[in-house]
C-alpha positions in Angstrom: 0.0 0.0 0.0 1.0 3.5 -0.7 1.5 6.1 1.7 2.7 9.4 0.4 1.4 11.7 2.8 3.1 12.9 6.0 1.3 13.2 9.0 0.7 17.0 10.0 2.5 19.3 12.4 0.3 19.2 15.0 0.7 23.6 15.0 0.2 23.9 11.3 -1.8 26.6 10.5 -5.9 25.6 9.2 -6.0 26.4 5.7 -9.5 26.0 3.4 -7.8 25.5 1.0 -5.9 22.3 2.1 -9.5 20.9 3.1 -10.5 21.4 -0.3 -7.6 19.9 -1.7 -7.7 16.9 0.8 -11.3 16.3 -0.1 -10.8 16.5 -3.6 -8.3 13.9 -3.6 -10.8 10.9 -1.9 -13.4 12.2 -4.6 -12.8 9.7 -6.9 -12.6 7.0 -4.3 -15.9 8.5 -2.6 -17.6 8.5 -6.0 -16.6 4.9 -6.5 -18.0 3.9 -3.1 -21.2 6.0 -3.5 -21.8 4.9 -7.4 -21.0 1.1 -6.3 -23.6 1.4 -3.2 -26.0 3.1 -5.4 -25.5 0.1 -7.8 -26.1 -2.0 -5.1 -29.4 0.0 -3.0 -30.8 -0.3 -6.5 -30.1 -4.0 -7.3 -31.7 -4.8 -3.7 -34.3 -3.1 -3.5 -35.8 -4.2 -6.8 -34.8 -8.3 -6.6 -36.3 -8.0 -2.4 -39.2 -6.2 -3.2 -40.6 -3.5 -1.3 -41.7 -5.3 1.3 -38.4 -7.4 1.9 -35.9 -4.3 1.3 -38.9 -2.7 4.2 -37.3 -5.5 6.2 -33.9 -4.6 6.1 -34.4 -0.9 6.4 -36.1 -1.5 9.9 -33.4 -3.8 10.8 -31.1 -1.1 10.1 -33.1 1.2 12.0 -33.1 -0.9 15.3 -29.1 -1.3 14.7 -28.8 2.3 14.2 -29.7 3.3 18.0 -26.7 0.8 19.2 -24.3 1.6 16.2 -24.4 5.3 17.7 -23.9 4.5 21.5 -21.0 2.1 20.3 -19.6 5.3 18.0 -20.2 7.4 21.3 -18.5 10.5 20.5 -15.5 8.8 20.6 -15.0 8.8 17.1 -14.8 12.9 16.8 -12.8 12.8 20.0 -10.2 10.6 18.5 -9.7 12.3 15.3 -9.8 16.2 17.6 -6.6 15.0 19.8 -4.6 12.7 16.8 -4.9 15.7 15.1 -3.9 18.4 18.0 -1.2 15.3 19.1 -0.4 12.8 15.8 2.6 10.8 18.1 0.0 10.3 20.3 -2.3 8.2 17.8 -1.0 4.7 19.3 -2.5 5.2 22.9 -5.5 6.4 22.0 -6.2 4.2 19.5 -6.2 1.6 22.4 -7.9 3.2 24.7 -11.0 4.0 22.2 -11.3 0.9 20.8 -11.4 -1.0 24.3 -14.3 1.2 25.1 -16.1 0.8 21.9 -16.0 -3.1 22.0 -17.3 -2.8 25.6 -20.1 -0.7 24.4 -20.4 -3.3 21.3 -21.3 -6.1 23.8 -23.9 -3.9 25.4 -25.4 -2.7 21.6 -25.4 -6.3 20.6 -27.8 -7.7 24.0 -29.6 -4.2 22.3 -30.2 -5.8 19.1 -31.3 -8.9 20.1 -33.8 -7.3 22.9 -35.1 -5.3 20.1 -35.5 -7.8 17.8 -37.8 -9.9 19.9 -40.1 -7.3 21.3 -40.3 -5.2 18.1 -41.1 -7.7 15.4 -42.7 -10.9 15.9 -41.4 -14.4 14.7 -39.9 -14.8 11.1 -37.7 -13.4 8.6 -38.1 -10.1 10.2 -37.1 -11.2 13.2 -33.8 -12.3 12.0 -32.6 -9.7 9.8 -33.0 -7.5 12.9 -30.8 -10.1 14.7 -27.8 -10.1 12.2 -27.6 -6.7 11.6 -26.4 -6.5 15.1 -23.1 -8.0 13.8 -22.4 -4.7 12.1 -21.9 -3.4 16.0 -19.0 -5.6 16.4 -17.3 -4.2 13.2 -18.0 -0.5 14.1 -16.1 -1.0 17.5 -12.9 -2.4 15.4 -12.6 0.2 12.5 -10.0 2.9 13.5 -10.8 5.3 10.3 -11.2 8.4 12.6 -6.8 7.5 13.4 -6.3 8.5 9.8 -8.6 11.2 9.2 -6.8 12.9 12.2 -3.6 12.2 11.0 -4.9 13.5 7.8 -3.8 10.5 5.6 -7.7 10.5 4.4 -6.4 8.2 0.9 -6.1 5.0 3.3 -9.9 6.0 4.9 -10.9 6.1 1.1 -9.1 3.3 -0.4 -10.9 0.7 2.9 -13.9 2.4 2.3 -14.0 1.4 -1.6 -12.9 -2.7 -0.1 -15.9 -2.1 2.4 -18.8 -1.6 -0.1 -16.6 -3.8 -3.0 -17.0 -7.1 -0.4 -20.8 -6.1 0.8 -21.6 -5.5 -3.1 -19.8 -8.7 -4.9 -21.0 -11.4 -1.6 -24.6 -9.5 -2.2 -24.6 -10.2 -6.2 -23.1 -13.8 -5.5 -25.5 -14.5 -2.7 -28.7 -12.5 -2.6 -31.2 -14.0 -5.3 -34.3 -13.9 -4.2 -36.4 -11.6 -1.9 -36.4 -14.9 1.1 -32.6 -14.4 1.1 -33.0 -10.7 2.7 -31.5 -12.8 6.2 -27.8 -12.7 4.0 -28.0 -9.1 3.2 -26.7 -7.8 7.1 -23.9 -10.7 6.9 -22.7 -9.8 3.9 -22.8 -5.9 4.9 -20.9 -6.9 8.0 -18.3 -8.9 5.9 -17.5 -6.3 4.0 -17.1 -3.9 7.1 -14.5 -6.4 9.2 -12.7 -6.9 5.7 -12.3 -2.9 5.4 -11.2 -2.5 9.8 -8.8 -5.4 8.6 -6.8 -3.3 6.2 -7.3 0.4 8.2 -5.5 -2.1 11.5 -2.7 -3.2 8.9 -1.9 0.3 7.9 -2.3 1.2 11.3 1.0 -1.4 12.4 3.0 0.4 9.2 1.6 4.3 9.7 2.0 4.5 13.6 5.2 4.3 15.1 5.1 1.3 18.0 7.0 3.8 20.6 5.6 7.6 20.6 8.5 10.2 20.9 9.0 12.0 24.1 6.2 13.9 25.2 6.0 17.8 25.3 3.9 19.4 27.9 0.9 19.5 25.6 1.7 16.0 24.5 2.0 14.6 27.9 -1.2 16.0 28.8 -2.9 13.7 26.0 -0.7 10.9 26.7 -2.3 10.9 30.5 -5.7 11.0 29.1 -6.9 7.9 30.8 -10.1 5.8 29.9 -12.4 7.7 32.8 -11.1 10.9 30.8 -12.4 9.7 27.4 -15.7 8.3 29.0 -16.1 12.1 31.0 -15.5 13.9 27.2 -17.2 11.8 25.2 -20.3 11.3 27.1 -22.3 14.5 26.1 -21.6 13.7 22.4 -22.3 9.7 23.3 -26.2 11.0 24.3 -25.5 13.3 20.8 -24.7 10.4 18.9 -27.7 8.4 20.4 -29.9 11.4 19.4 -28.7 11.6 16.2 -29.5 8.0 15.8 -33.2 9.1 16.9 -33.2 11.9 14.1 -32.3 9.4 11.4 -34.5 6.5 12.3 -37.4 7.3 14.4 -39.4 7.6 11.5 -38.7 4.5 10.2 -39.4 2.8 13.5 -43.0 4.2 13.9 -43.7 3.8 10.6 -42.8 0.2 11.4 -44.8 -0.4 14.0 -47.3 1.3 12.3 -47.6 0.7 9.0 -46.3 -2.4 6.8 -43.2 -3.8 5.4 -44.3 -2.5 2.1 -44.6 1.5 3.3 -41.4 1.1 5.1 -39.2 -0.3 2.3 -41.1 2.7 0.2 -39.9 5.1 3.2 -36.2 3.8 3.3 -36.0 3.7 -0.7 -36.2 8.1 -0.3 -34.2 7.8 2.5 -31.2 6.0 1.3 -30.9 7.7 -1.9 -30.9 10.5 0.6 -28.0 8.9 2.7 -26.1 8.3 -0.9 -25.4 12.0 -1.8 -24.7 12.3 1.7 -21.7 10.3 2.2 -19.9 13.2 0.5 -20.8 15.6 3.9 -19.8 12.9 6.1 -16.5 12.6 4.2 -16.3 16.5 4.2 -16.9 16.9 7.8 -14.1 14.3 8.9 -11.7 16.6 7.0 -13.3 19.8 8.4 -12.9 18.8 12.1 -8.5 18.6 12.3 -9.0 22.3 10.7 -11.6 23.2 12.9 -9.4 21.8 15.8 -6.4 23.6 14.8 -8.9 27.0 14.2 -10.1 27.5 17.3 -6.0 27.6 18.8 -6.1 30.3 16.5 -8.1 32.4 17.5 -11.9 33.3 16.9 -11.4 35.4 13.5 -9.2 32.1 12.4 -12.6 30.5 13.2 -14.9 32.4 11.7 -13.2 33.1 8.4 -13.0 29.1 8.3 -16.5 28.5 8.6 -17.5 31.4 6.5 -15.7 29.6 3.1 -16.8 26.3 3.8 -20.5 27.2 4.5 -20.4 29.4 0.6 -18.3 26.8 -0.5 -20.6 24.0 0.5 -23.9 25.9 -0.5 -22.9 25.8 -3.8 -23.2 22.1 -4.1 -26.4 21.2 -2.1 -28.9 24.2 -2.6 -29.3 23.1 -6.2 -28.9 19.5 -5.8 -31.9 19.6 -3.5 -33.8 21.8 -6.1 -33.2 19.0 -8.7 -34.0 16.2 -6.7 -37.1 17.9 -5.5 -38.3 18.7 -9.1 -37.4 15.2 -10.8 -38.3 13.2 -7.5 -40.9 10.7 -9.6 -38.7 10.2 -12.7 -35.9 9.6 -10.3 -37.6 7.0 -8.3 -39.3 5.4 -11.1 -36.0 5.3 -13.2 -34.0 3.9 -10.0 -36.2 1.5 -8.0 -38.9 1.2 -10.8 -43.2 1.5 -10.3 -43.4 -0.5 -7.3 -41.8 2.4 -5.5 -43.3 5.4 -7.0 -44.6 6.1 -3.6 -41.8 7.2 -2.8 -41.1 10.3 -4.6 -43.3 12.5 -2.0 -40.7 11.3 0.5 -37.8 12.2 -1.4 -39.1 15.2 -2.5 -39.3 16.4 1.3 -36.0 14.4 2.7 -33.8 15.6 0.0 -34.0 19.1 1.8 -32.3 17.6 4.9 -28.6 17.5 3.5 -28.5 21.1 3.1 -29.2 22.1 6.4 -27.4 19.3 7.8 -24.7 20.7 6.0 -25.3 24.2 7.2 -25.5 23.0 10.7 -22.7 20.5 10.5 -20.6 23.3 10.4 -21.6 25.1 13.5 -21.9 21.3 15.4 -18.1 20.4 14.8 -16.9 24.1 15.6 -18.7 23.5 18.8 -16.8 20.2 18.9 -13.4 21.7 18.3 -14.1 24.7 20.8 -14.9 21.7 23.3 -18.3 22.9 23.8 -20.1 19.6 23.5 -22.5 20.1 26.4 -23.8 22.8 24.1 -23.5 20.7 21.1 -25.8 17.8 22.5 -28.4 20.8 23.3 -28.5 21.7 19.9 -28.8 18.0 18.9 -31.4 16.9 21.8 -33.6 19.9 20.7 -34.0 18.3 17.1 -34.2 14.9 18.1 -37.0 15.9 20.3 -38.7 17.8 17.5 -38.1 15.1 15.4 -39.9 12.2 17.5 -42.9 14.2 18.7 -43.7 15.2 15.4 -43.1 11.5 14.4 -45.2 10.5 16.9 -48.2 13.1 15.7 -47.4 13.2 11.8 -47.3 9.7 10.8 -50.5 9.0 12.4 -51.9 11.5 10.4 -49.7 11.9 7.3 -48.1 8.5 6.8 -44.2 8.5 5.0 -45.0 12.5 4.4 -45.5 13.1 8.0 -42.0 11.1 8.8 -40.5 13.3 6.0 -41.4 16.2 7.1 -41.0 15.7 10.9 -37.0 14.8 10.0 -36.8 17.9 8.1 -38.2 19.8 10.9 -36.0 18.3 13.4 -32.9 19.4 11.0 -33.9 22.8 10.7 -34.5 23.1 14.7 -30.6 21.6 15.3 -29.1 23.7 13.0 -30.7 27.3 14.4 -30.0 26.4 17.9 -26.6 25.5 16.9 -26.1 28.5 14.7 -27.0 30.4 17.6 -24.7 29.2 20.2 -21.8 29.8 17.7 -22.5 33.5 17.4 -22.0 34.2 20.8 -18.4 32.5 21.3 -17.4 33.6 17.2 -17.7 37.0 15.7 -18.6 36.3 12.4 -19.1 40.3 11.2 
């Protein structure tokens, strides 16, 4: 494996520009990933059937709650102090994953106690059940070492092997709608082969003895595990609301409604979640900048997120406009009649990437300022928004009300956050 780039100095100075540089260099390993997982959404979705790719989706929705208490926080933490403290990398990287496969044990006994009082005996009930293996491989994949280190080429190239495995076992194994039970084993396969190559490059990037510690870098070094636990918990409860943002909606409607109206429900959502992988990708370069930004100084800070918000704008006001035009002839193209339901739903979700990008930006400032008491505020004021209108909506409305209840929850998030920014960051 190739590795051309140097770690940074840990006082380099934030530069936009080398975020857009560093982001434009995974894009054609992103647009592989995305274009082979679109391939893939596409190819399941039509050989299950609504009602069988409904399946799935709510399995994914009852792993989601655990997959973001296993995450807990710890993932931005990591990546903030390996990139305030890159010979530090080594320690930390033990310490977090020890914590993450203890809260891995706890998210699987989460799975399976979901799976038996949500759904009732069947197929159902086991797709729910193995798509608590993807728990374990979460709590073993160290991608957050390397964006920190900024060496984001090795994150790109395991993230192409991750949905290359999930998308050739898938084609090879998945024929017919009762083989839905293979699709969260082969998604999991393709997850452990990916934390299998990130661990090997961690053994060749990381050096096995860190040099001697500075003041700042002893302080990190003596970050023990009650440290990480005290830091991480208000973004832990923030991941877990997150998690309640993004799947709430599919879990009433679940409980609610049928297979058929979920799988309709998590066809707009996914193609949702497609376009954006690219934000998630953005933000994980965003957050060493942000880190190094707020040492600078607030003006450092606020020029920062003033480029990246116009920069960012530029990309997903009018890709929401297009989606939200040519919703039906997109669904009907992609996932074909059976789906056309759908399109009301996209048309709606579609508008939550750009104000989750918008407020992305002032969520991981408050994460690089430290501030992640204020953060979860912001997050736990649109995850409440989002459930109570869930709760009132799709009782009402159906997949619109769901649609329109995460779209309000985004919007809620991302004033409260922009809010709290203003007063720590003059941005006049």
């Amino acid at each position: 494996m190739s590795l051309p780039e140097s770690a940074p100095s840990a006082d380099a100075a934030p530069s936009f520009a080398s975020l857009a540089r560093g982001v434009s260099t995974l894009s054609i390993a992103e647009a592989i990933r995305i274009g082979v997982s679109a391939v893939l959404a596409i190819y399941l979705a039509r050989l299950l059937g609504s009602a069988a790719f409904g399946m799935w989706t709510f399995a994914l929705a009852v792993a989601g709650y655990p997959l973001a208490l296993v995450d807990a926080g710890l993932t931005w933490i990591g990546t903030r102090d390996v990139a305030a403290h890159p010979s530090q990398a080594r320690p930390l990287a033990r310490r977090i994953v020890a914590l993450r496969l203890a809260l891995a044990v706890a998210g699987v006994l989460g799975v399976v106690a979901g799976a038996f009082t949500l759904t009732g005996p069947g197929p159902g009930r086991l797709v729910v059940l193995l798509a608590g293996s993807s728990v374990l491989t979460l709590a073993l994949t160290i991608d957050w070492v390397f964006y920190g280190l900024e060496r984001r080429s090795i994150v790109a190239g395991a993230n192409v092997l991750r949905v290359a495995v999930f998308a050739t076992l898938a084609f090879a194994i998945v024929r017919r709608a009762e083989q839905v039970w293979a699709v969260p084993l082969v998604q999991a396969a393709g997850e452990a082969a990916a934390a299998v190559v990130l661990w090997i490059a961690f053994t060749r990037v990381v050096p096995a003895r860190a040099s001697a510690p500075d003041g700042a870098t002893a302080g990190t070094a003596g970050i023990g595990i009650s440290d990480l636990i005290r830091q991480s918990a208000p973004l832990t409860l923030g991941q877990f609301m997150r998690a309640l943002s993004l799947w709430s909606a599919v879990t009433i409607l679940g409980l609610r409604t049928t297979s058929h109206e979920v799988g309709l429900f998590g066809a707009a959502q996914r193609l949702v979640l497609l376009a954006g992988g690219f934000t998630t990708l953005y933000f994980y370069g965003y957050v060493p900048l942000a880190s190094r930004a707020a040492r600078s100084g607030p003006g450092v800070m606020a020029d920062l997120v003033r480029r990246s918000v116009r920069f960012t704008a530029l990309a997903t006001l009018p890709f929401a406009i297009v989606m939200t035009i040519f919703a039906e002839a997109i669904v009907r193209i992609v996932f074909g009649p059976e789906y056309a339901g759908a399109a009301p739903v996209l048309q709606i979700l579609v508008w939550t990437i750009p104000l989750s990008v918008l407020g992305g930006h002032f969520r991981h400032t408050l994460i690089a300022l430290k501030e992640m008491r204020e953060d979860l505020a912001a997050v736990a004021a649109g995850a409440v928004t989002t459930v109570v209108l869930n709760l009132v909506l799709t009782a009402q409305f159906g997949l619109a009300g769901g649609a329109v209840a995460m779209v309000a929850g985004e919007a809620v998030l991302t004033t409260f956050a922009i809010a709290v920014v203003a007063r720590r960051v003059d941005f006049r």
